[in-house]
N, C-alpha and C positions, 0 to 999 in steps of 0.2 A: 494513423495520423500522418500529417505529413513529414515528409524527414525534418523540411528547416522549421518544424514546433517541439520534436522531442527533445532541443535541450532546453526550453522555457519550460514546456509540461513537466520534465524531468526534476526541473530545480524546485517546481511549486510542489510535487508531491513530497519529495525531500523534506518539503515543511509543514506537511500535513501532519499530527502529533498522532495520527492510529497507525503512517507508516512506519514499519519496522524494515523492510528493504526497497528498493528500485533502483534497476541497472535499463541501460539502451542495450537492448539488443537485435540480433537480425532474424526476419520470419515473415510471419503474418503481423505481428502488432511490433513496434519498435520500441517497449517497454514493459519490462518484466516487474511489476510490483507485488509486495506483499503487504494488508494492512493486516490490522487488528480489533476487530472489531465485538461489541459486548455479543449480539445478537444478530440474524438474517435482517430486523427491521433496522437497526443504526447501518448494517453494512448496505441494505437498502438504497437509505439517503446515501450514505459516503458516496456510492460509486454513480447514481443517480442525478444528484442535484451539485455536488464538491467538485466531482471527478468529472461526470459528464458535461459540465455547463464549459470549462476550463476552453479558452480558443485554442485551437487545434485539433482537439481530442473527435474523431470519427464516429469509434465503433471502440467496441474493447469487449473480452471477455472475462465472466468473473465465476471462477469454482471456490466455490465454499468449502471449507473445513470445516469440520466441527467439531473435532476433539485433534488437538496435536497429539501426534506422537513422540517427537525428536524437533529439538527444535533446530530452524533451517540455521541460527548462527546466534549471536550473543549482545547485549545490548550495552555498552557502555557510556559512564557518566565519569567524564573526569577519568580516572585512574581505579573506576568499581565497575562492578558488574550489574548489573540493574534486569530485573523481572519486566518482563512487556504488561502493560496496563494491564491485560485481560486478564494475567494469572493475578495482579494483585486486586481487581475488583472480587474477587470469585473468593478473596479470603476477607 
């Protein structure tokens, strides 16, 4: 993307409710995200139709996970700790 869109892209994923992280940073893409998403199909649309329509956004790459191991950092609400969506659908 272009450098003067990663702080608009940056602040719209922010308030995307599957992301659980995104930082600017320097490389090939100028924004490191993570979402969370139920399945291959919802992450599909997210990055497809959410993510790719957004002005600025080029190109982007997207590796799938599929089972966490560790998770990358912790979710807080308030003064608690909070489970990322995915683990709370799955119960």
């Amino acid at each position: 993307m272009h450098p003067s869109a990663v702080k608009s892209v940056g602040r719209t994923l922010a308030q995307e409710p599957e992301m659980a992280f995104a930082a600017a940073v320097s490389g090939s893409y100028n924004i490191h995200a993570v979402a969370h998403c139920r399945d291959l199909g919802e992450l599909f649309e997210f990055a497809s139709e959410r993510i790719g329509s957004l002005s600025g956004v080029q190109s982007m790459a997207v590796s799938p996970l599929l089972q966490q191991i560790k998770p990358a950092g912790t979710l807080v609400s308030g003064d608690r700790l909070v489970e990322p969506r995915s683990v709370r659908a799955r119960r």
